[in-house]
C-alpha positions as CSV (number, residue, x, y, z in Angstrom):
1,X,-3.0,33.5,64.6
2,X,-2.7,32.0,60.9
3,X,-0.7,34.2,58.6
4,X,-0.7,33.0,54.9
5,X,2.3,34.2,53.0
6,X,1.9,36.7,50.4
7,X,4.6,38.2,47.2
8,X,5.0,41.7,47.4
9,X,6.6,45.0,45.5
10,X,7.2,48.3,45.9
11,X,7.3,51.2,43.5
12,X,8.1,55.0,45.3
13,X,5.8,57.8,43.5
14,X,5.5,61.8,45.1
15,X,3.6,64.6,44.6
16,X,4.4,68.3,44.6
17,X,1.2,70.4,44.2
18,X,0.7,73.5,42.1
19,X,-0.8,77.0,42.6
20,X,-4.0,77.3,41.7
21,X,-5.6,80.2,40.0
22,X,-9.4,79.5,40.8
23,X,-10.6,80.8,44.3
24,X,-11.6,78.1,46.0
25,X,-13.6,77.8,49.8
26,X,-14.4,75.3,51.8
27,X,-16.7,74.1,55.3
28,X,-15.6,71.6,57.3
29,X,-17.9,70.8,59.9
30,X,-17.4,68.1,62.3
31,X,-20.6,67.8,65.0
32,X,-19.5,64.8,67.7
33,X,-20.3,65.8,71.0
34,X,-24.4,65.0,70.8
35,X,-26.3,65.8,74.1
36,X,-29.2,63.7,73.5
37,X,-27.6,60.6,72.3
38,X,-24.6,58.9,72.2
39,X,-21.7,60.7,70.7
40,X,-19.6,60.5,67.9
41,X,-16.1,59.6,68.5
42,X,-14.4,60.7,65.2
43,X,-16.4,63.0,63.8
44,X,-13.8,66.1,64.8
45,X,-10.9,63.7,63.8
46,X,-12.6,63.5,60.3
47,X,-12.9,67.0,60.0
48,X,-9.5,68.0,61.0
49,X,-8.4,65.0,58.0
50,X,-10.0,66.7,55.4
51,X,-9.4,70.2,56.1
52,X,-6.2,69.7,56.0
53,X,-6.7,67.8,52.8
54,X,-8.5,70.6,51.4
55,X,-5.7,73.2,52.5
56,X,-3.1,71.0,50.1
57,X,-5.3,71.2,47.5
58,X,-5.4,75.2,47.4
59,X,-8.9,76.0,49.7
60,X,-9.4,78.9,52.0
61,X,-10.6,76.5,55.0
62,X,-13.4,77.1,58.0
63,X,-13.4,74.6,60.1
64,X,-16.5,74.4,63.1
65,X,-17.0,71.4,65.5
66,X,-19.4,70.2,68.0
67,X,-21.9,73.5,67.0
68,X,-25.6,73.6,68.6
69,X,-28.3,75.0,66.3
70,X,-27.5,78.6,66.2
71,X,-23.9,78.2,65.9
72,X,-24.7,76.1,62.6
73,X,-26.6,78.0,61.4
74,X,-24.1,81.1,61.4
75,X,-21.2,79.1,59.7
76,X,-23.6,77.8,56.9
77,X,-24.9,81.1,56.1
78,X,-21.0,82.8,56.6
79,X,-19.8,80.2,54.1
80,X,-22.6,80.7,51.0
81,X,-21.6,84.3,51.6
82,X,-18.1,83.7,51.0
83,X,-18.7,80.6,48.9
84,X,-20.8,83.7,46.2
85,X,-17.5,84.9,45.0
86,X,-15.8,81.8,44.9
87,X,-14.9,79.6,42.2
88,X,-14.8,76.0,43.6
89,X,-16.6,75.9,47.1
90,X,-16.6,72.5,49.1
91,X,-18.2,71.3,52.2
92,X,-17.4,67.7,54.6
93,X,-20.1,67.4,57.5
94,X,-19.3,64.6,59.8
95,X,-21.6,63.9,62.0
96,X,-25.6,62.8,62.2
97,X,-27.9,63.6,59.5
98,X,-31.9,62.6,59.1
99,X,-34.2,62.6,56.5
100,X,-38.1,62.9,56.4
101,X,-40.4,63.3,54.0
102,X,-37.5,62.9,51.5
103,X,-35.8,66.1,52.8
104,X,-32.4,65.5,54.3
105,X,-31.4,67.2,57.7
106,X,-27.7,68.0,59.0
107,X,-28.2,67.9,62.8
108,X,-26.3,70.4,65.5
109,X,-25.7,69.2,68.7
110,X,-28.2,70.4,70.8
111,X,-30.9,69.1,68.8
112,X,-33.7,67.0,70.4
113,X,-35.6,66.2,67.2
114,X,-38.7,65.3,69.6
115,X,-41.2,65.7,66.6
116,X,-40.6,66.2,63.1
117,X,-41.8,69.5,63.3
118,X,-38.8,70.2,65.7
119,X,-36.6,68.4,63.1
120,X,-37.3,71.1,60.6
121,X,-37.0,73.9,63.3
122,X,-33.7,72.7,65.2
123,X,-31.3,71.9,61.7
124,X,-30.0,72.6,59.1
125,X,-32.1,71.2,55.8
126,X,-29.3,70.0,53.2
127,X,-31.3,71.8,51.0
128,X,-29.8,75.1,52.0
129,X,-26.7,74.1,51.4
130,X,-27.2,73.0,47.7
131,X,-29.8,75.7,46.8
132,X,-27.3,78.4,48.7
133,X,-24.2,77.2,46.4
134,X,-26.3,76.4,42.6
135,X,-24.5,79.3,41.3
136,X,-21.1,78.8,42.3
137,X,-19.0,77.5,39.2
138,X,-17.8,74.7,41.1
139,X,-19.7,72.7,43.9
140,X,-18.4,69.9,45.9
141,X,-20.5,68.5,48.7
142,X,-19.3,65.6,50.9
143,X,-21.7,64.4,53.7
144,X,-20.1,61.7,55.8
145,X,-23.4,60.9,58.2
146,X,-26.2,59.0,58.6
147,X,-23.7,56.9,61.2
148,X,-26.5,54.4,62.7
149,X,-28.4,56.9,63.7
150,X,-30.1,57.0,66.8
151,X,-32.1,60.2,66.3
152,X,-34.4,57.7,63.8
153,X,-35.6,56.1,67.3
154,X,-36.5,59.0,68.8
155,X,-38.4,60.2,66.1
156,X,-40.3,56.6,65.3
157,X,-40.5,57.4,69.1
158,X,-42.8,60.4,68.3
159,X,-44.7,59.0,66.1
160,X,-43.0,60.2,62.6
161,X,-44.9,58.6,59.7
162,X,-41.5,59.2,57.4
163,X,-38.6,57.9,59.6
164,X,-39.9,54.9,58.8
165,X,-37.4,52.2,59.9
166,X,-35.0,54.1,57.5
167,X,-31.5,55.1,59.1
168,X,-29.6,56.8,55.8
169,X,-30.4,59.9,53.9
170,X,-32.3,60.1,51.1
171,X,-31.5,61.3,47.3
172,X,-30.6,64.4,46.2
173,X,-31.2,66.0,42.5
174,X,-28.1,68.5,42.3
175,X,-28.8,71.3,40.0
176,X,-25.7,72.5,37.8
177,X,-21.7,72.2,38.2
178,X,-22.4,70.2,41.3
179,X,-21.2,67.0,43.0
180,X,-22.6,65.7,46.4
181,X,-21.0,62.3,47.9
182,X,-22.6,60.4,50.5
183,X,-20.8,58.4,52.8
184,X,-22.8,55.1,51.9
185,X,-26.2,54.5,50.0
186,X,-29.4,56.1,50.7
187,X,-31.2,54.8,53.2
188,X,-28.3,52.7,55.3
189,X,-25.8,53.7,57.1
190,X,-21.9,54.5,57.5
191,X,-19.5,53.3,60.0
192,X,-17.9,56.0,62.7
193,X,-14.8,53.7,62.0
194,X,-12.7,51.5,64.5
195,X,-9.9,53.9,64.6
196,X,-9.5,57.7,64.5
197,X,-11.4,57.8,61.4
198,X,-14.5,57.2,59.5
199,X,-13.9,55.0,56.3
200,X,-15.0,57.5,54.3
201,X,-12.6,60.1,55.6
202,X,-9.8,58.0,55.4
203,X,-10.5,57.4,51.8
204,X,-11.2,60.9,51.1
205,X,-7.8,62.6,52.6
206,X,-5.8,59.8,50.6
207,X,-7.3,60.8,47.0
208,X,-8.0,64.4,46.9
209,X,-4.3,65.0,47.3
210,X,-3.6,62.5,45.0
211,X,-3.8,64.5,41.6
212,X,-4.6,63.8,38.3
213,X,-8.2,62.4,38.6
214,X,-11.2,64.0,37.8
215,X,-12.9,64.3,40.8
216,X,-15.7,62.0,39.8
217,X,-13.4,59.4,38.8
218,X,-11.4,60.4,42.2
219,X,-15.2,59.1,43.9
220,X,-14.9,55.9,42.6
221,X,-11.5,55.4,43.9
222,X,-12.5,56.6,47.3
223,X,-15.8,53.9,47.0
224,X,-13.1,50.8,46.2
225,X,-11.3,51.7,49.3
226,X,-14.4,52.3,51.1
227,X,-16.1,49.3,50.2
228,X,-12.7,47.6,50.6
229,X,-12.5,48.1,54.3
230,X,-15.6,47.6,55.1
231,X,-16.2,44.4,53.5
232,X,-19.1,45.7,50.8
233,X,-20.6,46.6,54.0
234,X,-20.8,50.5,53.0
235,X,-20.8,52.0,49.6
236,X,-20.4,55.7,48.9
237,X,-22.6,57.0,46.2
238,X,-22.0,60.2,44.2
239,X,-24.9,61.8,42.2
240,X,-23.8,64.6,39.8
241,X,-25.1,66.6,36.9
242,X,-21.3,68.5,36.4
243,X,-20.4,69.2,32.9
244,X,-17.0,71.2,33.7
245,X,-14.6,68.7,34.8
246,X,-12.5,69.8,38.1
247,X,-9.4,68.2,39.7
248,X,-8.2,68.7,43.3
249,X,-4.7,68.5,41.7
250,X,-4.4,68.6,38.1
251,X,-2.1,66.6,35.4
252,X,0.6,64.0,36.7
253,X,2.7,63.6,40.0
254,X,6.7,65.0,39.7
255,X,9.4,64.0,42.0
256,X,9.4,66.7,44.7
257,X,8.7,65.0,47.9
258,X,6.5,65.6,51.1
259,X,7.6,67.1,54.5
260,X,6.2,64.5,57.3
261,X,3.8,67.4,58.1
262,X,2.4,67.0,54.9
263,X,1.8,62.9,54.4
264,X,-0.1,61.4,57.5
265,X,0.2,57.5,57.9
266,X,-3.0,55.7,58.6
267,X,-3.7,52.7,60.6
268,X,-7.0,50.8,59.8
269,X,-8.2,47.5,61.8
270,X,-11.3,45.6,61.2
271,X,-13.5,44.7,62.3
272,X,-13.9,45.9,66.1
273,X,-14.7,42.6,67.5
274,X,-13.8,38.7,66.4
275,X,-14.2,35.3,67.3
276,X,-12.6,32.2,66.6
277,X,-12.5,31.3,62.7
278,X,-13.0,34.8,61.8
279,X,-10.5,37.1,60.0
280,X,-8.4,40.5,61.2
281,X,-8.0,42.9,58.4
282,X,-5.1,45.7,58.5
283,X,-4.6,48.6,55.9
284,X,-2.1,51.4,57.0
285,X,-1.0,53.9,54.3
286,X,2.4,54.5,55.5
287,X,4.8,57.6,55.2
288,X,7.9,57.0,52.5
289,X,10.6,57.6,55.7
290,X,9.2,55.0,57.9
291,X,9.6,51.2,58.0
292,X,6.9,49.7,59.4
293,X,7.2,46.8,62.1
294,X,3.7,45.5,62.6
295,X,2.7,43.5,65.6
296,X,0.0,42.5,67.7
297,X,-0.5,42.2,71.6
298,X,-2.8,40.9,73.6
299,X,-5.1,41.5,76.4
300,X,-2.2,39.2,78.6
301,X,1.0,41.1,76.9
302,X,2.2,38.5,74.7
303,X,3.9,39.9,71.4
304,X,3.5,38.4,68.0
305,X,5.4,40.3,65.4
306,X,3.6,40.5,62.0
307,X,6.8,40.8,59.4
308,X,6.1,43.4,56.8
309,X,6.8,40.7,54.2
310,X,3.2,39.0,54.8
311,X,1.5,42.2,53.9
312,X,0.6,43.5,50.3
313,X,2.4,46.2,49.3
314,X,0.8,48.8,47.2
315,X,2.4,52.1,46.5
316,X,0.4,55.0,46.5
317,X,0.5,59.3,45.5
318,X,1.9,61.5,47.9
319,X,5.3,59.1,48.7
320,X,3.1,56.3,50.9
321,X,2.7,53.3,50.7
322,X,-0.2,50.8,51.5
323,X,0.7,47.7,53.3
324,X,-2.9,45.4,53.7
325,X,-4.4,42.2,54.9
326,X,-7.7,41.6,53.5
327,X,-10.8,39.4,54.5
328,X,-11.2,36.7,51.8
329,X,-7.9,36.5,50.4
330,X,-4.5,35.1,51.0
331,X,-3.6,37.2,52.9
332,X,-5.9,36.6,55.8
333,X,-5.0,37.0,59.6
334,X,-7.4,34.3,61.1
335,X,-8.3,34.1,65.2
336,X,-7.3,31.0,65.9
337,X,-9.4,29.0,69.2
338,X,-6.5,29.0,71.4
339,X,-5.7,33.0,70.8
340,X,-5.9,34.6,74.1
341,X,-9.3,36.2,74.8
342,X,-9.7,40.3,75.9
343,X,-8.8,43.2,74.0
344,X,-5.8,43.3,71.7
345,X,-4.2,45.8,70.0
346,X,-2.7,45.7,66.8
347,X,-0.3,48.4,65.4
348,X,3.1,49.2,63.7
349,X,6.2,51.2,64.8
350,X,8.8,53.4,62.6
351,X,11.7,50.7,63.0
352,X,14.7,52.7,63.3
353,X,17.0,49.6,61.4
354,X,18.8,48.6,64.8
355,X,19.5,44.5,64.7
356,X,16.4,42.1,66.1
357,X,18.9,41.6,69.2
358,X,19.9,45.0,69.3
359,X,19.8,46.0,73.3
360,X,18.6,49.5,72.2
361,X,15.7,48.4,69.6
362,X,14.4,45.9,72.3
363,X,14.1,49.1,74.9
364,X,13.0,50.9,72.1
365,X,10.1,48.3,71.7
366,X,9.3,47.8,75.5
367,X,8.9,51.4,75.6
368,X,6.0,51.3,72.8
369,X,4.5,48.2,74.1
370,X,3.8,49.9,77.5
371,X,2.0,53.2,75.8
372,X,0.4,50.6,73.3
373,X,-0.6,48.5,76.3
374,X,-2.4,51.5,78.2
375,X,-4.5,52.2,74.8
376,X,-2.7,54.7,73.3
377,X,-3.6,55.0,69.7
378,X,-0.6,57.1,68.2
379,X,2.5,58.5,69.3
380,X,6.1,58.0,69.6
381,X,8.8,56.5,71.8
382,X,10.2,58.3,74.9
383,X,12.5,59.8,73.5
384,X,10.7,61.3,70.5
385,X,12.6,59.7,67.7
386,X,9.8,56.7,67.0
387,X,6.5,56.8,65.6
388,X,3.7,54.0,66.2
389,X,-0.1,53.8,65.6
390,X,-2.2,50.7,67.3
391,X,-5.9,50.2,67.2
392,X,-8.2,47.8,69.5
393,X,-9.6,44.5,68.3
394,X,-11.7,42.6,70.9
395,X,-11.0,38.4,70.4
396,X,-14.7,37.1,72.1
C-alpha cells in the first residue's frame, strides 16, 4: 500500500453552547428494519446521531425507529401537534422514501407498496409533514432517504406508470420560514454509508453543533463534506424560501471545552470494496483527548501502521479534529497488486503515549487487533482505558 507523504498543522478550537430562548421540537425518525426488502443497516445509528445533535443545540427530542404504518402515523401527527406551539421545529427521517406522480412518500416498515394506490394508503406523503408545520416560525426538514431503493422495483413491478426508472425523490416548493434538505439530488440516490453512518448524517451531526452559521450556509458545508466522501457521487440539495435567518448555535465559539459524552469521533472508509490500482480514502473527526494511531489489517492479520503524520490535519468546532486521505490527491492510500486479498479492516486507536517497544502498548495493541480482527466496529481495550473504531474494506 502506497502512502504519499503529506505537510500537516493543527490549530485546537471548542465550543460551549448557549441557552436558547426559542422553543424548539424536533422528530427523529429512523425506519431500518424493512420486512419486504432488504433492510437498512444505519438508519437507527443515524437517528440516534442527530438527535443527539439536536439535543446540544437546545431541541425537545422524539425519537421513533423501525415504526410500521400506524405507528408513523401517530408520531407524525403527535409532533405537528407539539411542533403548533413551537418556535423552531425540525424533523431527520432515515430510511426509504418514494415518489410518484411527483408526490414524495416516507415509507414505515411494514409497507408493501404493491400498487401505487397502496403507496398512498400505507405512508406517510411528505406533504403532511410540510403542510402540517407552514405555520411554525421556524421549519427545518432533513430527509436522509431515497437509499437505492428497492421499493422502485416492486412498484415498476406493478405496473406504475410514475416510478419510472427513477430511484430519488422528487422537488419540493416549501411555503414560508422553511428549509427541507435532501440527502442527494432529486431523482438519484444516497449511500446507507460503509460505516455506522450515512454520509449525510455524518455531515449533519458535525455542523449543527458547530455554531455560528446560518443554517443555509451550515447546508453547504454539510454538501462539501458530503460530496467530499463520496467522491461527487452524492450531493445534498437544500431548497428554501426562509427570509428569518436561524442558527443551531449562534455567534462565535469560546474556550469552554466538551465532556467526551458530548464530542463523538468518527471513522469514515471508502469505498466498500477495491481492487488493485484503486484508492482507500479515510476521514475520522477525532475527539481533542485522543491520539490517534491508524492502521490497517488484513484478511491474513498482517499489521501496517498508518502514522498520523501522512494524514491531513484539519481542525474543526467542537475540540475535534479531522485527520483525511482523499481520492485524487497526495494523499492517496493506493491497493497495490501484491496487497493480500479478503476483507481488511482499517481503523485507529486512542494511543495512550507508551514507547513503540513498550511491553504494555504492544499488549495493549494485540488486545485491539483481536476485537478488530472479529469485526468489531468500536470499542475499547480490555481494560477500558482505550478507544478504537475500524471499518471493513474488501481488496478484490
Amino acid at each position: 500500500m502506497t502512502v504519499f507523504r503529506l505537510m500537516c498543522c493543527l490549530v485546537m478550537s471548542v465550543l460551549a453552547f448557549p441557552a436558547f430562548a426559542e422553543k424548539r421540537v424536533a422528530l427523529v425518525i429512523g425506519n431500518g428494519a424493512y420486512q419486504q426488502v432488504t433492510p437498512l443497516k444505519n438508519a437507527r445509528n443515524d437517528g440516534t446521531l442527530i438527535a443527539e445533535s439536536f439535543r446540544r443545540t437546545g431541541f425537545e427530542v422524539t425519537e421513533a425507529y423501525d415504526l410500521d404504518e400506524d405507528a408513523m402515523g401517530v408520531a407524525v401527527d403527535a409532533f405537528l401537534a407539539s411542533a403548533s406551539q413551537a418556535d423552531v421545529a425540525a424533523v431527520y427521517y432515515a430510511g426509504h422514501g418514494v415518489q410518484v406522480n411527483g408526490e414524495n412518500y416516507l415509507v414505515p416498515v411494514d409497507a408493501k407498496l404493491s400498487t401505487e394506490n397502496a403507496l398512498a394508503r400505507d405512508s406517510i406523503a411528505l406533504s403532511q409533514l410540510t403542510e402540517g408545520l407552514t405555520r411554525v416560525p421556524i421549519a427545518l426538514i432533513f430527509l436522509d432517504a431515497c437509499r437505492d431503493n428497492p421499493f422502485v422495483d416492486l412498484l415498476q413491478g406493478a405496473g406504475s406508470r410514475s416510478a419510472g426508472g427513477t430511484r430519488g425523490l422528487a422537488v419540493v416548493r416549501p411555503e414560508g420560514d422553511m428549509l427541507v434538505a435532501f440527502a442527494t439530488l432529486p431523482n438519484t440516490t444516497a449511500s446507507d454509508g460503509t460505516g455506522r453512518n450515512s454520509p449525510f448524517a455524518v455531515a449533519l451531526s458535525r455542523h449543527i453543533p458547530a455554531g455560528g452559521a446560518e443554517v443555509s450556509v451550515m447546508m453547504k458545508r454539510v454538501t462539501a463534506d458530503v460530496m467530499a466522501e463520496t467522491g461527487g457521487a452524492q450531493r445534498p440539495q437544500q431548497l428554501t424560501q426562509m427570509q428569518k435567518e436561524f442558527y443551531f448555535v449562534p455567534g462565535q465559539s469560546d474556550t469552554a471545552p466538551k465532556t467526551e459524552q458530548e464530542v463523538r469521533s468518527l471513522l469514515s472508509v471508502y469505498p466498500a470494496r477495491v481492487t488493485a490500482g484503486e484508492e482507500i480514502s479515510i476521514v475520522s473527526d477525532i475527539d481533542a483527548g485522543c491520539r490517534p494511531a491508524f492502521f490497517a489489517l488484513s484478511a491474513g492479520g498482517k499489521i501496517t501502521l498508518l502514522p498520523a503524520e501522512y494524514f491531513a490535519v484539519h481542525p474543526m468546532h467542537g475540540g475535534q479534529t479531522r485527520y483525511e486521505i482523499s481520492p485524487g490527491s497526495q494523499y492517496a492510500l493506493v491497493v497495490e497488486p501484491e496487497d493480500e486479498k479478503g476483507v481488511m479492516r482499517v481503523g485507529y486507536f486512542c494511543d495512550p503515549g507508551l514507547a513503540k517497544d513498550d511491553p504494555a502498548r504492544l499488549q495493549l495493541l494485540r488486545d485491539i487487533l483481536v476485537q478488530v480482527n472479529d469485526g468489531v466496529d468500536e470499542g475499547t481495550s480490555a481494560d477500558g482505558t482505550t478507544p478504537f473504531q475500524s471499518r471493513p474494506v474488501e481488496i478484490f
